[in-house]
PyMOL Python script that loads the backbone (N, CA, C, O; Angstrom):
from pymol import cmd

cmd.read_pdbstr("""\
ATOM      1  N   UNK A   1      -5.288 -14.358  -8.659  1.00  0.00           N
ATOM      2  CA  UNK A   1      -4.163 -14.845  -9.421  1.00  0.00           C
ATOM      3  C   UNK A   1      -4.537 -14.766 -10.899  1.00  0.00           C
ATOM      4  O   UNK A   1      -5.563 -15.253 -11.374  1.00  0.00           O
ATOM      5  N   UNK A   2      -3.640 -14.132 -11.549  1.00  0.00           N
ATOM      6  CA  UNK A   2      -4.265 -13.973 -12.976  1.00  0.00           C
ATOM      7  C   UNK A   2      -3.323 -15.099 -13.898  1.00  0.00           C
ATOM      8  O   UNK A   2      -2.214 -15.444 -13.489  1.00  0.00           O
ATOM      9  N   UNK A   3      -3.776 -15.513 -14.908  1.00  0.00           N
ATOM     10  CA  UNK A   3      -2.771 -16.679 -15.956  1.00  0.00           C
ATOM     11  C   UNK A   3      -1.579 -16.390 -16.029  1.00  0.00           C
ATOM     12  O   UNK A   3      -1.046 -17.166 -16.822  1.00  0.00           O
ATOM     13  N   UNK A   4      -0.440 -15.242 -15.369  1.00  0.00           N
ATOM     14  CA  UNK A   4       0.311 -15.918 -15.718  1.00  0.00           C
ATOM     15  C   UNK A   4       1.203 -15.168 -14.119  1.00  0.00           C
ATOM     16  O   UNK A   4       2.124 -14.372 -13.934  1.00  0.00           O
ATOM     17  N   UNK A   5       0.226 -16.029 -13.203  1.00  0.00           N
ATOM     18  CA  UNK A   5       1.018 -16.259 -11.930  1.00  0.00           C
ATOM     19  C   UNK A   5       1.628 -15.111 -11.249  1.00  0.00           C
ATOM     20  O   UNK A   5       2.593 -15.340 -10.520  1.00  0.00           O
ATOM     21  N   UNK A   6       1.214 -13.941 -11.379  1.00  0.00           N
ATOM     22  CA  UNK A   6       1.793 -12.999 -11.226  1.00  0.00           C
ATOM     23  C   UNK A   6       1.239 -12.037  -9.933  1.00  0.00           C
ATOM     24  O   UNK A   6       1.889 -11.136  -9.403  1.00  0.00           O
ATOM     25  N   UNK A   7      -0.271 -12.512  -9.537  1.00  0.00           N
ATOM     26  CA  UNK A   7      -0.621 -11.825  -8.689  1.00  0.00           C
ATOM     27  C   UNK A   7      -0.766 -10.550  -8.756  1.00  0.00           C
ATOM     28  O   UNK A   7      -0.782 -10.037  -7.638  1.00  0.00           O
ATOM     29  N   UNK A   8      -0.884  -9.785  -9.661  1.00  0.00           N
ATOM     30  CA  UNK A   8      -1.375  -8.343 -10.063  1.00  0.00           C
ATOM     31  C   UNK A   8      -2.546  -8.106  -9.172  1.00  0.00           C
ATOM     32  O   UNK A   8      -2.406  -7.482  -8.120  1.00  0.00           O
ATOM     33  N   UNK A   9      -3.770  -8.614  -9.580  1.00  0.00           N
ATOM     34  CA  UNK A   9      -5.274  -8.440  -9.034  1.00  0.00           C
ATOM     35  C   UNK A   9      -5.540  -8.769  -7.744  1.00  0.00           C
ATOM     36  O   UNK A   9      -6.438  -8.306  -7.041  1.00  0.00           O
ATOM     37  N   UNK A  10      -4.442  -9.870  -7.357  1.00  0.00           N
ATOM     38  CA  UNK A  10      -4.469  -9.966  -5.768  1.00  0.00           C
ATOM     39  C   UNK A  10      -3.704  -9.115  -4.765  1.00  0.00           C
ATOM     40  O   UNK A  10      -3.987  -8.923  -3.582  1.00  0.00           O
ATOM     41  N   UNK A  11      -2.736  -8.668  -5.431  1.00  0.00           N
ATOM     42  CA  UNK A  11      -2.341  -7.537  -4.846  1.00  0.00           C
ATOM     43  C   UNK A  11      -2.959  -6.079  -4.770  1.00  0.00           C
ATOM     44  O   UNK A  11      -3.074  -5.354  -3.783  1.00  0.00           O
ATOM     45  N   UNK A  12      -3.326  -5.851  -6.088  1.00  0.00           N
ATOM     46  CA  UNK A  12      -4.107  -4.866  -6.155  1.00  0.00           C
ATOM     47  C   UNK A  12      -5.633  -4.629  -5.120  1.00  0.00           C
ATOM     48  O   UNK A  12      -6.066  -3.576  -4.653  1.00  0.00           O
ATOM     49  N   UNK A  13      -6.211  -6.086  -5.001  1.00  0.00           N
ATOM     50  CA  UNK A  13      -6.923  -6.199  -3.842  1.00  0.00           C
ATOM     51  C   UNK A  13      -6.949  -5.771  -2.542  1.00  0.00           C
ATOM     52  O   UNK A  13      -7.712  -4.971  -1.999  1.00  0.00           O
ATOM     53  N   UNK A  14      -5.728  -6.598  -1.970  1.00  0.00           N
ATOM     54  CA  UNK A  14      -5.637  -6.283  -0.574  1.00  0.00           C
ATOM     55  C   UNK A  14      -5.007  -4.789  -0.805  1.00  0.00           C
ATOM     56  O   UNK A  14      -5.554  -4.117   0.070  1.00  0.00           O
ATOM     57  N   UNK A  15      -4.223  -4.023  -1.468  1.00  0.00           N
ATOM     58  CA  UNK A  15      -3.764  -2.604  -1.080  1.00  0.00           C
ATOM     59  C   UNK A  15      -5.247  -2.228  -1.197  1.00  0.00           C
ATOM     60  O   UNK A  15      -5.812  -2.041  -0.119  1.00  0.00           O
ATOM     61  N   UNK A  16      -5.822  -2.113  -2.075  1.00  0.00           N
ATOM     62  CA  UNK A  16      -7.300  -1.683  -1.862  1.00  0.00           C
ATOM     63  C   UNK A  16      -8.186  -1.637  -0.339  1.00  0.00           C
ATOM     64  O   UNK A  16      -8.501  -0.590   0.228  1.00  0.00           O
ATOM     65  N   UNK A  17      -8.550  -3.264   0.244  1.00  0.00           N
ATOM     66  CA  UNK A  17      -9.046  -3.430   1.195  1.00  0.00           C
ATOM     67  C   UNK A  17      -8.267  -2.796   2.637  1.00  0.00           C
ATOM     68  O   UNK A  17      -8.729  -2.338   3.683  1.00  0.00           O
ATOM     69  N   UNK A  18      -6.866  -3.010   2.141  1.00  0.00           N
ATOM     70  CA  UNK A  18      -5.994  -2.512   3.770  1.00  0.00           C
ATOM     71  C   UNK A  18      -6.428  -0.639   3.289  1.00  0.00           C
ATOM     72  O   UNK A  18      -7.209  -0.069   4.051  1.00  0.00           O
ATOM     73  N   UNK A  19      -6.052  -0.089   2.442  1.00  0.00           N
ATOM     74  CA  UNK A  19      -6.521   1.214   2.761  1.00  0.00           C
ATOM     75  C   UNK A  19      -7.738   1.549   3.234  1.00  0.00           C
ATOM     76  O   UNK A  19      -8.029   2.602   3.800  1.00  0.00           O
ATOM     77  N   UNK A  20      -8.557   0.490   2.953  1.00  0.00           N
ATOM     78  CA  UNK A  20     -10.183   1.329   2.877  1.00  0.00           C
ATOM     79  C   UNK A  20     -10.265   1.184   5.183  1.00  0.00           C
ATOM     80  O   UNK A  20     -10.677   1.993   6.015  1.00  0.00           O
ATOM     81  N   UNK A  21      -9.644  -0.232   5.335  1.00  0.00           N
ATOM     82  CA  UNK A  21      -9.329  -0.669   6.599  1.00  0.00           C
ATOM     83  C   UNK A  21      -8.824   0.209   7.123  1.00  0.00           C
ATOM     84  O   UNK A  21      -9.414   0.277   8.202  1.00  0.00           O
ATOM     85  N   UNK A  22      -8.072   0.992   7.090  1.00  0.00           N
ATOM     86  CA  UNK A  22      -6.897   2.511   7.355  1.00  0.00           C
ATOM     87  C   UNK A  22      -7.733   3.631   7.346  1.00  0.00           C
ATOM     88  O   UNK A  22      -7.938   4.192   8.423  1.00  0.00           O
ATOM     89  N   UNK A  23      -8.291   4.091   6.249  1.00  0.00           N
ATOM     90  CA  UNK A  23      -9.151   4.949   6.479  1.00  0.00           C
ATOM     91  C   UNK A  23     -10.222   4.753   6.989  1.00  0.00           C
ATOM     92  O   UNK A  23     -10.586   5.920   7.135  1.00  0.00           O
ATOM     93  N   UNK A  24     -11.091   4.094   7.413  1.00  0.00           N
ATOM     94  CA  UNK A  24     -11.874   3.751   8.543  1.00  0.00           C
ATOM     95  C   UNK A  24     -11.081   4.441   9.614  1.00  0.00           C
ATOM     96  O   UNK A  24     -11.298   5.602   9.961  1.00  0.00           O
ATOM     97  N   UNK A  25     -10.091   3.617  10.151  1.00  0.00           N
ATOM     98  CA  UNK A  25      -9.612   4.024  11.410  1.00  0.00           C
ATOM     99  C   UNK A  25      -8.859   5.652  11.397  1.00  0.00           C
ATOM    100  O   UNK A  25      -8.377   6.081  12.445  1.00  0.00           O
ATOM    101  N   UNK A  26      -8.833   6.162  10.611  1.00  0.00           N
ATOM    102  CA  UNK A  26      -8.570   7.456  10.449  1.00  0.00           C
ATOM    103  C   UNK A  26      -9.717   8.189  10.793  1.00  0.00           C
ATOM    104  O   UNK A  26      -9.508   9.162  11.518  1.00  0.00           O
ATOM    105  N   UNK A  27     -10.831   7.978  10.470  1.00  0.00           N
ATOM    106  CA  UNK A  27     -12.378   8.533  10.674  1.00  0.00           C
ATOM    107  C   UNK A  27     -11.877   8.473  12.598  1.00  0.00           C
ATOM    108  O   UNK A  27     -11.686   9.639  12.941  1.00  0.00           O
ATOM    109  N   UNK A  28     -11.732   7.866  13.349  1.00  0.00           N
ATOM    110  CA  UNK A  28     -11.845   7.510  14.538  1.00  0.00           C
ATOM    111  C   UNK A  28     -10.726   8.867  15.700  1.00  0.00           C
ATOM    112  O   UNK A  28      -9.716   8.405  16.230  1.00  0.00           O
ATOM    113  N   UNK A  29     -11.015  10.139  15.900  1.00  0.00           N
ATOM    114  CA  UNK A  29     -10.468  11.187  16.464  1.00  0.00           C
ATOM    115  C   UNK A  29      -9.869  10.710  18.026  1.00  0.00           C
ATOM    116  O   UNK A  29     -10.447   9.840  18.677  1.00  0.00           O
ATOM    117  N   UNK A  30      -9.012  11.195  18.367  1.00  0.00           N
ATOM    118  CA  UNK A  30      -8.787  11.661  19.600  1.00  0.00           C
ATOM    119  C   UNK A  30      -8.264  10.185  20.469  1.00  0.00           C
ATOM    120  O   UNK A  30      -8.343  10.027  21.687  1.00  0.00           O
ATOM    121  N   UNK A  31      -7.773   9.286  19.561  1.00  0.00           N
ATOM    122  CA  UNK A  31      -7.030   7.996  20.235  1.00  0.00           C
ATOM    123  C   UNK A  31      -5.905   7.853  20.645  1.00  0.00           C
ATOM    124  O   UNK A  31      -5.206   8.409  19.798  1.00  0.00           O
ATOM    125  N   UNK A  32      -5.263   7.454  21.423  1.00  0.00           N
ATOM    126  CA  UNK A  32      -4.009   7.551  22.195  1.00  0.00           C
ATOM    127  C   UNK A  32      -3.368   6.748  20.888  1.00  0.00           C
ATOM    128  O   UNK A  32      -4.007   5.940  20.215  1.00  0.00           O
ATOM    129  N   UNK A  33      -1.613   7.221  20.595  1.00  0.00           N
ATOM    130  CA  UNK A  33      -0.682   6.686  19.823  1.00  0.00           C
ATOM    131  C   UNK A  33      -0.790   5.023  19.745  1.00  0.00           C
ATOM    132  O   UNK A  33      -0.705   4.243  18.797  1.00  0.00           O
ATOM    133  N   UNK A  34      -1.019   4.832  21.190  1.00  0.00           N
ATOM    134  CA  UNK A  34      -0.999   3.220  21.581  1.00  0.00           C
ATOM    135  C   UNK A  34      -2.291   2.543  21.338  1.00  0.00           C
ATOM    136  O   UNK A  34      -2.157   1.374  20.979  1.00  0.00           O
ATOM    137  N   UNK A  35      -3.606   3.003  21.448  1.00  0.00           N
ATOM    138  CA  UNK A  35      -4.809   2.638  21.227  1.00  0.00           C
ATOM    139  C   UNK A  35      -4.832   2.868  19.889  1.00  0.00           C
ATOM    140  O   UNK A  35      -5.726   2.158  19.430  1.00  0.00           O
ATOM    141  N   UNK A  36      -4.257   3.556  18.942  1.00  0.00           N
ATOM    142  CA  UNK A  36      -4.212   3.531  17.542  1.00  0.00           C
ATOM    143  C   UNK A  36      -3.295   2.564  16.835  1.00  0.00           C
ATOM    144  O   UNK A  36      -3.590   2.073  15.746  1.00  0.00           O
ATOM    145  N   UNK A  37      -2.348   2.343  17.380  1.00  0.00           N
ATOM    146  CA  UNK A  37      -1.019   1.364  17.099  1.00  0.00           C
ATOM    147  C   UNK A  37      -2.217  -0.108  17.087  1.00  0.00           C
ATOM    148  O   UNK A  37      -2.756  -0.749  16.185  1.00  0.00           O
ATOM    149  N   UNK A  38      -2.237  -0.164  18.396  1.00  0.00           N
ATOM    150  CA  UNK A  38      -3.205  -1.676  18.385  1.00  0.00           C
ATOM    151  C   UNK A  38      -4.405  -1.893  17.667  1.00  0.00           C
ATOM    152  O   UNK A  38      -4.541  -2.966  17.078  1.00  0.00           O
ATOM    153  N   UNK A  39      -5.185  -1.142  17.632  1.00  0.00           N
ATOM    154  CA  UNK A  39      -6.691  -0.617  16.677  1.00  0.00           C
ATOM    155  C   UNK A  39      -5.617  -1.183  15.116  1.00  0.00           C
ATOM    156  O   UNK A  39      -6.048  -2.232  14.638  1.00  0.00           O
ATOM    157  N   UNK A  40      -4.487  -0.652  14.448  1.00  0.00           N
ATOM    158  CA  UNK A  40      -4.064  -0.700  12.949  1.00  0.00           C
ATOM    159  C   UNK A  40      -3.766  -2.320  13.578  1.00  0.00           C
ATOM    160  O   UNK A  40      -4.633  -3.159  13.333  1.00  0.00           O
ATOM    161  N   UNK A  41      -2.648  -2.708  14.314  1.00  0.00           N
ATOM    162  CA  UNK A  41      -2.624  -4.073  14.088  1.00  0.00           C
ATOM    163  C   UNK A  41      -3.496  -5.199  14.128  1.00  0.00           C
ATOM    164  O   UNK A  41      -3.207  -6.257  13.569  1.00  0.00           O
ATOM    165  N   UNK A  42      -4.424  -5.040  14.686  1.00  0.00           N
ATOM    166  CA  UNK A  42      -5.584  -5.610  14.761  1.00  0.00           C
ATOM    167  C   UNK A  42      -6.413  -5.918  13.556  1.00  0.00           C
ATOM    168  O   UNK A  42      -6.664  -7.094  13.293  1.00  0.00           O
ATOM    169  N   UNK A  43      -6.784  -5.105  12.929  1.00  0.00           N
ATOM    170  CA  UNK A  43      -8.100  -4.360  12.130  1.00  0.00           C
ATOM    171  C   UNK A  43      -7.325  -4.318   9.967  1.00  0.00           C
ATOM    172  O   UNK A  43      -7.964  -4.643   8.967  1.00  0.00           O
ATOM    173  N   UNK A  44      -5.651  -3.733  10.044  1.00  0.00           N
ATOM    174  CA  UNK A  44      -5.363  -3.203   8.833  1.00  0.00           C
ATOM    175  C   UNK A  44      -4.567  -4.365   8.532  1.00  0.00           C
ATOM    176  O   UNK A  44      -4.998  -5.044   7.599  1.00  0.00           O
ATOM    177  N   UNK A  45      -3.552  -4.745   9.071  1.00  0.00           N
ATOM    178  CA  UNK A  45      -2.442  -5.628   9.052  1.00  0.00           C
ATOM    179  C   UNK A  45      -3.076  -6.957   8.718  1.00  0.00           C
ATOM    180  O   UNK A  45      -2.752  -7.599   7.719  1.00  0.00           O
ATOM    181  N   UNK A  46      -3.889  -7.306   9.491  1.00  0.00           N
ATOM    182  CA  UNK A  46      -4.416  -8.942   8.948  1.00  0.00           C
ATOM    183  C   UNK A  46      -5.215  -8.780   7.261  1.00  0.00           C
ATOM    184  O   UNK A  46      -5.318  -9.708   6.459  1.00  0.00           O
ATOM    185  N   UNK A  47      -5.519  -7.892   7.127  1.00  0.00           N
ATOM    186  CA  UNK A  47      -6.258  -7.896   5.737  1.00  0.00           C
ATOM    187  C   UNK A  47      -4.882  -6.971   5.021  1.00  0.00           C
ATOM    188  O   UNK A  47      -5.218  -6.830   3.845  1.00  0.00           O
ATOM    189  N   UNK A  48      -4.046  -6.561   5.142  1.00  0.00           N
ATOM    190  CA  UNK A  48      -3.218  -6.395   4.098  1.00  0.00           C
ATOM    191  C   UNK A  48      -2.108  -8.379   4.268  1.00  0.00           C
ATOM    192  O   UNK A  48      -1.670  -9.141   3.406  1.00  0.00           O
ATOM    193  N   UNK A  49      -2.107  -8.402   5.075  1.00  0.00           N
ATOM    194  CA  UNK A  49      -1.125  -9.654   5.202  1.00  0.00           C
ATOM    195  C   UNK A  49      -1.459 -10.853   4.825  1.00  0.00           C
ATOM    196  O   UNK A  49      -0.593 -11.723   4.739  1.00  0.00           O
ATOM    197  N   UNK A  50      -2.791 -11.113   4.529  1.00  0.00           N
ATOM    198  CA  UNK A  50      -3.767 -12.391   4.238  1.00  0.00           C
ATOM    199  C   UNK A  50      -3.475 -12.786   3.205  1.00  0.00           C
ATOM    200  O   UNK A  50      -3.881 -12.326   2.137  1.00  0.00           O
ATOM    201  N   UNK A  51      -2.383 -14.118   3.413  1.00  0.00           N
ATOM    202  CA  UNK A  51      -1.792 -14.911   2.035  1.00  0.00           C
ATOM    203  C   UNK A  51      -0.625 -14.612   1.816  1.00  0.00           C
ATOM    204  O   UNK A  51       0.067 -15.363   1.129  1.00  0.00           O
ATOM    205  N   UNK A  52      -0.110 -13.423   2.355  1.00  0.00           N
ATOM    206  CA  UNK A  52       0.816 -12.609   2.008  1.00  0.00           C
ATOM    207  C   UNK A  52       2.330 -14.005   1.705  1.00  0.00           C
ATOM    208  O   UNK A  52       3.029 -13.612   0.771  1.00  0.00           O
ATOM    209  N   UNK A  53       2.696 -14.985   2.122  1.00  0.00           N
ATOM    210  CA  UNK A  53       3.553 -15.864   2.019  1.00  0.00           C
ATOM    211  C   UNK A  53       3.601 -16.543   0.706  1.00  0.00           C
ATOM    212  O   UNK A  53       4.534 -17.252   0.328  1.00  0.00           O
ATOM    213  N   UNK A  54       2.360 -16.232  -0.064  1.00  0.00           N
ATOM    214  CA  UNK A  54       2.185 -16.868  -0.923  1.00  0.00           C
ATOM    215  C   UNK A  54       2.453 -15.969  -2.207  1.00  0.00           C
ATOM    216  O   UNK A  54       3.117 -16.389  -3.155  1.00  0.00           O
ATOM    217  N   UNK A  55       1.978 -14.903  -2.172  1.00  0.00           N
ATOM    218  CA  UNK A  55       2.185 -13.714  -3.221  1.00  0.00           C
ATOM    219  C   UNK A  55       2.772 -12.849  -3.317  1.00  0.00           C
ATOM    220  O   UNK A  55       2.743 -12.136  -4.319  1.00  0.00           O
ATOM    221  N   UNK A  56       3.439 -12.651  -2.379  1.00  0.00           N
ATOM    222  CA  UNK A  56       4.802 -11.877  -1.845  1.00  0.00           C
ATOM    223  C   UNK A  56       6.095 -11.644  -2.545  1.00  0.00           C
ATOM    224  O   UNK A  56       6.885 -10.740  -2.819  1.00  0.00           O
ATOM    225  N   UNK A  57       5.882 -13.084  -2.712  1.00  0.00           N
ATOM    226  CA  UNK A  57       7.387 -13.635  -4.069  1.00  0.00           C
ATOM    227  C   UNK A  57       6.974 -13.325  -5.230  1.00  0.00           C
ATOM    228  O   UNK A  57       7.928 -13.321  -6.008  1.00  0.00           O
ATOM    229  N   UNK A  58       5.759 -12.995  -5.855  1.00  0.00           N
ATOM    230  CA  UNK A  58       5.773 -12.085  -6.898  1.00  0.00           C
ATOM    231  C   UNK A  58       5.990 -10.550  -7.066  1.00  0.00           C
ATOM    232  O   UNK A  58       6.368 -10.088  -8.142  1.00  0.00           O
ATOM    233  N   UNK A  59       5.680  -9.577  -5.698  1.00  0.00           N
ATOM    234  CA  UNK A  59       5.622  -8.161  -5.835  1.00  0.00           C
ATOM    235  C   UNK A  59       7.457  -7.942  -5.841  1.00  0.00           C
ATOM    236  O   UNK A  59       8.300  -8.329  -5.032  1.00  0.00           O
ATOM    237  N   UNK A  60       7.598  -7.103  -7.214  1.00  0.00           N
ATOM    238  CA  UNK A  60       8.880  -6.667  -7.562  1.00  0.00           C
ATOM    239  C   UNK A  60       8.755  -5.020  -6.619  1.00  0.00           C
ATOM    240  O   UNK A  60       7.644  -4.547  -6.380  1.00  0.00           O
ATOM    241  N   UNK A  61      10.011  -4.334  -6.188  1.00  0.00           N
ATOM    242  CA  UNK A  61      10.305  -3.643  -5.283  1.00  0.00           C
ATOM    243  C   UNK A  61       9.065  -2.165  -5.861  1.00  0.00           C
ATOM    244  O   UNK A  61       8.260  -1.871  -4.978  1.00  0.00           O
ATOM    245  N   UNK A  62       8.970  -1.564  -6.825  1.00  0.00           N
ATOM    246  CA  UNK A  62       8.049  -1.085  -7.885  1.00  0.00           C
ATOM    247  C   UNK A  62       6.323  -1.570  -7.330  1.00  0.00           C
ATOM    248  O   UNK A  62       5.532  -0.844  -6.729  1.00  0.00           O
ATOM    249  N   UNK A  63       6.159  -2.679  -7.667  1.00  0.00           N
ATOM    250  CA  UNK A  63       4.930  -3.396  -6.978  1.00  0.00           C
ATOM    251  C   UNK A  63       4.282  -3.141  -5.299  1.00  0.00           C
ATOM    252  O   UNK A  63       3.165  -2.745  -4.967  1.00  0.00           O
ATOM    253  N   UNK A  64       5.342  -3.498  -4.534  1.00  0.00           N
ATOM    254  CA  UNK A  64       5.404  -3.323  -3.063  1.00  0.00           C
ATOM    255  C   UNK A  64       4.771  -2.139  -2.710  1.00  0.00           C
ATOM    256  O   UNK A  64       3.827  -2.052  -1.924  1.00  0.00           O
ATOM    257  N   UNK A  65       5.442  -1.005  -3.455  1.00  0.00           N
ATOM    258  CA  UNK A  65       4.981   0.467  -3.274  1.00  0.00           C
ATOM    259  C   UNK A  65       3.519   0.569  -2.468  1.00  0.00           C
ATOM    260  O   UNK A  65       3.373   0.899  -1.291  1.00  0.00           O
ATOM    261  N   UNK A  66       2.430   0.181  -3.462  1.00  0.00           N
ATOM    262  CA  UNK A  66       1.189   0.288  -2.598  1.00  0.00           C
ATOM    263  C   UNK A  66       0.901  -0.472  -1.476  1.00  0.00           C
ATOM    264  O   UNK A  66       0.185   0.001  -0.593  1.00  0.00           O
ATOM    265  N   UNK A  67       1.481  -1.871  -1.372  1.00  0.00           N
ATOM    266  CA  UNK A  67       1.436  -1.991   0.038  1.00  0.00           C
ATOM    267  C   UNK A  67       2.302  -1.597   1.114  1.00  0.00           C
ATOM    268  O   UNK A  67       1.695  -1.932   2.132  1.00  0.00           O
ATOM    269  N   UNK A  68       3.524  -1.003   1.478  1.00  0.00           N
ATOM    270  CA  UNK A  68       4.264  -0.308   2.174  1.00  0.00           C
ATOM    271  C   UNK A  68       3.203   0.932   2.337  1.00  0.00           C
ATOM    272  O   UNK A  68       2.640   1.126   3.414  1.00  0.00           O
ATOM    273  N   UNK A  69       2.994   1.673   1.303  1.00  0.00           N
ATOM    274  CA  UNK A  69       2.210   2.923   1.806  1.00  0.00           C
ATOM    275  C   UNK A  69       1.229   2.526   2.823  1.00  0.00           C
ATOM    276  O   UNK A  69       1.009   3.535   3.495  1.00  0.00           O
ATOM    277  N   UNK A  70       0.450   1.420   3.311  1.00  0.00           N
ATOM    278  CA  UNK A  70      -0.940   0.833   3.970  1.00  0.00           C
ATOM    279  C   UNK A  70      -0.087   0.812   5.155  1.00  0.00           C
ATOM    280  O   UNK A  70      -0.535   0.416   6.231  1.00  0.00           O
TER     281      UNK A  70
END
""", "prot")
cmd.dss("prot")
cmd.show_as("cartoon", "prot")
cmd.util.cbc("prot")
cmd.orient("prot")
């Protein structure tokens, strides 16, 4: 959270950590659609979503961008 409540750096965080989480599981060949589906919800989703209720109400539609791409 930076001074003026805006959540820049915390957002910028987790898009950071959920990609690096994503590409990990990209390294991982030859997984069924469904064993990959569950592997991302498991593994990407909780570390892009962590807090997410709280800082959410700051990302303007512009902002969101990098986390939608994850």
């Amino acid at each position: 959270m930076d001074t003026r409540l805006k959540y820049k750096e915390h957002i910028a965080r987790a898009v950071s950590k959920g990609l690096e989480a994503a590409m990990e599981l990209r390294r991982l060949r030859g997984l069924t659609p469904a064993t990959a589906r569950q592997l991302f919800t498991s593994t990407v989703a909780p570390v892009v979503d962590y807090a997410s209720t709280v800082w959410m109400h700051a990302c303007k539609d512009k902002a969101s961008g990098p986390i939608n791409r994850v």
